[in-house]
N, CA, C and O of each residue as an XYZ file, in Angstrom:
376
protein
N      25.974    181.453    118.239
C      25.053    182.529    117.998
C      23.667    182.066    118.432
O      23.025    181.174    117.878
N      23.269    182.804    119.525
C      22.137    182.598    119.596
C      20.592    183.145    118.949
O      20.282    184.274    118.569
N      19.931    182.120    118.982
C      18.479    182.769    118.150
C      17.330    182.851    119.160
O      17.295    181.979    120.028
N      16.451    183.736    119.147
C      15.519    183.829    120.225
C      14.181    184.278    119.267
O      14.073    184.894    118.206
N      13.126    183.577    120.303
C      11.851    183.111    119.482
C      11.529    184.945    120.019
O      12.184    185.803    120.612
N       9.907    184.839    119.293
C       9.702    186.111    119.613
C       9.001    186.404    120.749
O       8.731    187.570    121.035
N       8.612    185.294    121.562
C       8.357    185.604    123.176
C       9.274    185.605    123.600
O       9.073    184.946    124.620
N      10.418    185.915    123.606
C      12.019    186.277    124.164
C      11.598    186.918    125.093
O      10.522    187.398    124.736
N      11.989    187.396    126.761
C      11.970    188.571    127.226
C      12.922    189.599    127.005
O      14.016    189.452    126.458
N      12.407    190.732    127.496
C      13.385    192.112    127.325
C      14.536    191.786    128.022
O      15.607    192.166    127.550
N      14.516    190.787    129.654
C      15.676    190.706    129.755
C      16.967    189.566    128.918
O      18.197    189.509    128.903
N      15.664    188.674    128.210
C      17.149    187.599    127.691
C      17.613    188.322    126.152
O      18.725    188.192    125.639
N      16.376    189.162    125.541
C      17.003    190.135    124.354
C      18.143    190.855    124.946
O      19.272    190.777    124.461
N      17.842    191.602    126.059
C      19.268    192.330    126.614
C      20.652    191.637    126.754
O      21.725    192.036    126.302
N      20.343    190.259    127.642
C      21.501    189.574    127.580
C      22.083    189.443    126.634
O      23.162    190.028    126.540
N      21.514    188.466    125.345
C      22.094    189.109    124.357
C      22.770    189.800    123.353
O      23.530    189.252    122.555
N      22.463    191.222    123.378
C      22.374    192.519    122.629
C      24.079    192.677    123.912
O      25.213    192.620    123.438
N      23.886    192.817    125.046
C      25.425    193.099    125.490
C      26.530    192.065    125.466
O      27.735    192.280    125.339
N      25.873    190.837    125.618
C      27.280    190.047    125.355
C      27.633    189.618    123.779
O      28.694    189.081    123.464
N      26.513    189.964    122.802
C      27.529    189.670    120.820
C      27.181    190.988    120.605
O      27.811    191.288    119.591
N      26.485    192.051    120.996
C      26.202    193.390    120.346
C      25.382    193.587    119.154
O      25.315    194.476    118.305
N      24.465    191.899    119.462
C      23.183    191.881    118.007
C      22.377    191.108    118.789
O      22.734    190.789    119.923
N      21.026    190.668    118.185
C      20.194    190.240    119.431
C      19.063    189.639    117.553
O      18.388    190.362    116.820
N      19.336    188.213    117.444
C      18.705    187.906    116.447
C      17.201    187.206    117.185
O      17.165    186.580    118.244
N      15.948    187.549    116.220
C      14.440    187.206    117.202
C      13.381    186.877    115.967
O      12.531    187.555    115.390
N      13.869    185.434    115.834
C      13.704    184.802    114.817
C      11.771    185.028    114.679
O      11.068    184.912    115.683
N      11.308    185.281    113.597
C       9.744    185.143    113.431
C       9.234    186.455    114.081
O       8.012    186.598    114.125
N      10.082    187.500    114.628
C       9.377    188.728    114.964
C       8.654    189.658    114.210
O       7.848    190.425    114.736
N       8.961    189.634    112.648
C       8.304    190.205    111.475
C       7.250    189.447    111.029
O       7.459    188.242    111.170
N       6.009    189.775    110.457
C       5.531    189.124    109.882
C       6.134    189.147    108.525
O       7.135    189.824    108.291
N       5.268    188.080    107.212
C       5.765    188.446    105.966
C       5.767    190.275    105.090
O       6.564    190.978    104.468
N       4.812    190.317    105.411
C       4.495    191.996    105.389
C       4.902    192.669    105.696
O       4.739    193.794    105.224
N       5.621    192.432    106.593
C       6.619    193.636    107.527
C       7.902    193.429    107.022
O       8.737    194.333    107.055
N       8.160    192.242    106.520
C       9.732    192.155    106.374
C       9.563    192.546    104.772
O      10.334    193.466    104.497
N       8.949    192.208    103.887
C       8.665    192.608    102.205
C       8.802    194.369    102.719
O       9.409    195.172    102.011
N       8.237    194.715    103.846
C       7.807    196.591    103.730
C       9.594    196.786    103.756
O      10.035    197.165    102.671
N      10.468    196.608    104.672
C      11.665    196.717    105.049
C      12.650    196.416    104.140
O      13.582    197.200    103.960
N      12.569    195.477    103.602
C      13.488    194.705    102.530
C      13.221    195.459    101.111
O      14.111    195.235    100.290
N      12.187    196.294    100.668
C      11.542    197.216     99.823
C      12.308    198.579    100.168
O      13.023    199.218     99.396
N      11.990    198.894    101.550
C      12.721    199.960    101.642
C      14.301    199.927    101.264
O      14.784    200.633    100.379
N      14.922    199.155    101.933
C      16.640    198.669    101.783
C      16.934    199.206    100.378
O      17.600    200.166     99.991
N      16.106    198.126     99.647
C      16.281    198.092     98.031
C      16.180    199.630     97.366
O      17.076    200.148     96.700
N      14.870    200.251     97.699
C      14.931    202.205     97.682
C      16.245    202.462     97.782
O      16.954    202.756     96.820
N      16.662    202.354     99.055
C      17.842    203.469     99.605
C      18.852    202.955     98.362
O      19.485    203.603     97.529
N      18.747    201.743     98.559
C      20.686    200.913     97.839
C      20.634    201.471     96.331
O      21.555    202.037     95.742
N      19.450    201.207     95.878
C      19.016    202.156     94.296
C      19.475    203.388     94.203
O      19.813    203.726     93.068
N      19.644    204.516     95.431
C      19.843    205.950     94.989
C      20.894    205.751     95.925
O      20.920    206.593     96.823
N      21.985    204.647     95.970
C      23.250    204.554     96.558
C      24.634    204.464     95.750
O      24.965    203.321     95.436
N      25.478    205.497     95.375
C      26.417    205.408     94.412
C      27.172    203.499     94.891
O      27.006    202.756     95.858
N      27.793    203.424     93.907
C      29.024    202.700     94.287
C      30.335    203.137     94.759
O      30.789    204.278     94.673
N      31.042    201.835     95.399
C      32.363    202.779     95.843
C      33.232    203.726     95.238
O      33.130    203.724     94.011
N      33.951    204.432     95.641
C      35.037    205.314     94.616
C      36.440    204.741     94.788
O      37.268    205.225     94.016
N      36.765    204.060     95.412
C      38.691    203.928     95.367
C      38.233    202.000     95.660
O      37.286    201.240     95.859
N      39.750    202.058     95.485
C      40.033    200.672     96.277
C      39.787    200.001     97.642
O      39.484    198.858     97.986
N      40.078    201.345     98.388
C      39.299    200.853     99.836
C      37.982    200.576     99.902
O      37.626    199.572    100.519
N      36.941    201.502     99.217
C      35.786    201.096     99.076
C      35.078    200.233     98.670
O      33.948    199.807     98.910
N      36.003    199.986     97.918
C      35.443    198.605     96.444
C      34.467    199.563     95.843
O      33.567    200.285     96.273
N      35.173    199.197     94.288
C      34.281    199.665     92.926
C      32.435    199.252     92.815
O      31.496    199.726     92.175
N      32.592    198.116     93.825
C      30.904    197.688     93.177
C      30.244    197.429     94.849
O      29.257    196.782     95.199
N      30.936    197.981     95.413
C      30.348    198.457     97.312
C      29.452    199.282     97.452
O      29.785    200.397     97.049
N      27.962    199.185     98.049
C      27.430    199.962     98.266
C      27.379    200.319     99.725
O      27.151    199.353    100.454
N      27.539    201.481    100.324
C      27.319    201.609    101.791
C      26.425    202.460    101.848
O      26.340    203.378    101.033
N      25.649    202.290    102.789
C      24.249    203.137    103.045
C      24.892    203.502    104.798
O      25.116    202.647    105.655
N      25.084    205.094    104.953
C      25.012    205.757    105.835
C      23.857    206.211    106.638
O      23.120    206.698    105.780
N      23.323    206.327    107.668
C      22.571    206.947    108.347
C      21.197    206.234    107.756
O      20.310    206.846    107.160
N      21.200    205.253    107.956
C      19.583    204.305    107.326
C      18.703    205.123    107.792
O      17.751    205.563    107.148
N      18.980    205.386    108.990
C      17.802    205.499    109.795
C      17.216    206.910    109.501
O      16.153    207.356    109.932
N      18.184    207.578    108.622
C      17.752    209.545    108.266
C      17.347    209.319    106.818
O      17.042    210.235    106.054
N      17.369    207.816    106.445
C      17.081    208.134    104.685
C      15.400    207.133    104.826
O      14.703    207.477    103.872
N      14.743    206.195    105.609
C      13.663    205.704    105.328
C      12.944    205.778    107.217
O      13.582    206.047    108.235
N      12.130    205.586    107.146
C      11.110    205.805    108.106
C      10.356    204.192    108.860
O       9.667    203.905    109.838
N      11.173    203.283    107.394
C      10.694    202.258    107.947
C      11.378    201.279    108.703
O      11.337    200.121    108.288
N      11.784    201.448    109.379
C      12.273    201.098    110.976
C      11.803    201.706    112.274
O      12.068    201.237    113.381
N      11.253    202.534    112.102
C      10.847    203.475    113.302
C       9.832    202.372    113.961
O       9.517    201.326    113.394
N       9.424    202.736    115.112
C       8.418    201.968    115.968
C       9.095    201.190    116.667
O      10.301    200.984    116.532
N       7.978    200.434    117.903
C       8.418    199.643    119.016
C       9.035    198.911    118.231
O       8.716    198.955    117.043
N       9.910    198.181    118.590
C      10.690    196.629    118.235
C       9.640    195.256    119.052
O       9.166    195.018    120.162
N       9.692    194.548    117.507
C       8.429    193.711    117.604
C       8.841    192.517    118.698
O       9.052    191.403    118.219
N       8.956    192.677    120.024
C       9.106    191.519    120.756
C       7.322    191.478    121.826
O       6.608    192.236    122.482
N       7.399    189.800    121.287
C       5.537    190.264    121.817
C       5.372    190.340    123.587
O       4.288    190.414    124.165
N       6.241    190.316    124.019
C       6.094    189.865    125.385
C       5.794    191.084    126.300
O       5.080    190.875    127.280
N       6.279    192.367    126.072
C       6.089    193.793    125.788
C       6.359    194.769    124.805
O       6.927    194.445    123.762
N       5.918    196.243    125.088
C       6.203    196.609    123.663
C       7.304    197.274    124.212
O       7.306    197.531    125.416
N       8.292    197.605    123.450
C       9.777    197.942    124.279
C      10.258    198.764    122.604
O      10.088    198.401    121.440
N      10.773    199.737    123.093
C      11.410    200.971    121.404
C      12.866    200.321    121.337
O      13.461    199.909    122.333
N      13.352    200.281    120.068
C      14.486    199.948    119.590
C      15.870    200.057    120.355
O      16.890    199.370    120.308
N      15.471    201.323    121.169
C      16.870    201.523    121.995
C      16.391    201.049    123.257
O      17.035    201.500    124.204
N      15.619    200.410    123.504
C      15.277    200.144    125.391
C      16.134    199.074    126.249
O      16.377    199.096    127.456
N      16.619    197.884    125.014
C      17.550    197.148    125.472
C      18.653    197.690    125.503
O      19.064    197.591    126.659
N      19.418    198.245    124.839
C      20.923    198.647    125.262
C      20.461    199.947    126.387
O      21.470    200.329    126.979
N      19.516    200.519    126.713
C      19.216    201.603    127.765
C      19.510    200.499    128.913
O      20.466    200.673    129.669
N      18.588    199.239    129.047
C      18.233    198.707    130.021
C      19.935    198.103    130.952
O      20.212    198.006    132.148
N      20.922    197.751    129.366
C      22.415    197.551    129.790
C      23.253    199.009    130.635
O      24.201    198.920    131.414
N      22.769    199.899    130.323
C      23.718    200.915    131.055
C      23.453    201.140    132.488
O      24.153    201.922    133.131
């Protein structure tokens, strides 16, 4: 697994993001940014039932559609080398 600093370029984030389908960019948050995010998580998982059956597991929480329940993910994706939006690397793979 590779880790990439946050002067990564867009193209070695891409490489990446298509060959494991995650693209980890170690130190791209500041502390502030990751407390804002990790705050939010905690929101959503709070007004998140637990599972209902066995497949789910009794004490499973799954959070659907993150991205339609908090706001805080939105914006460029913090790679400093340019400013590039969340979907620009897997755009840049097709």
């Amino acid at each position: 697994m590779d880790k990439l600093s946050p002067n990564s370029s867009v193209e070695a984030v891409s490489s990446v993001l298509e060959r494991d389908g995650f693209a980890i960019v170690e130190g791209a948050l500041t502390a502030a940014e990751l407390k804002e995010k990790r705050d939010e998580v905690l929101r959503v998982l709070a007004l998140t039932p637990r599972g209902r059956n066995n497949f789910e597991g009794f004490e499973t929480q799954r959070v659907y559609a993150l991205f339609a329940k908090t706001r805080a993910f939105d914006g460029p994706a913090p790679i400093r080398s340019s400013s590039v939006c969340w979907n620009a690397c897997s755009a840049a793979s097709n």
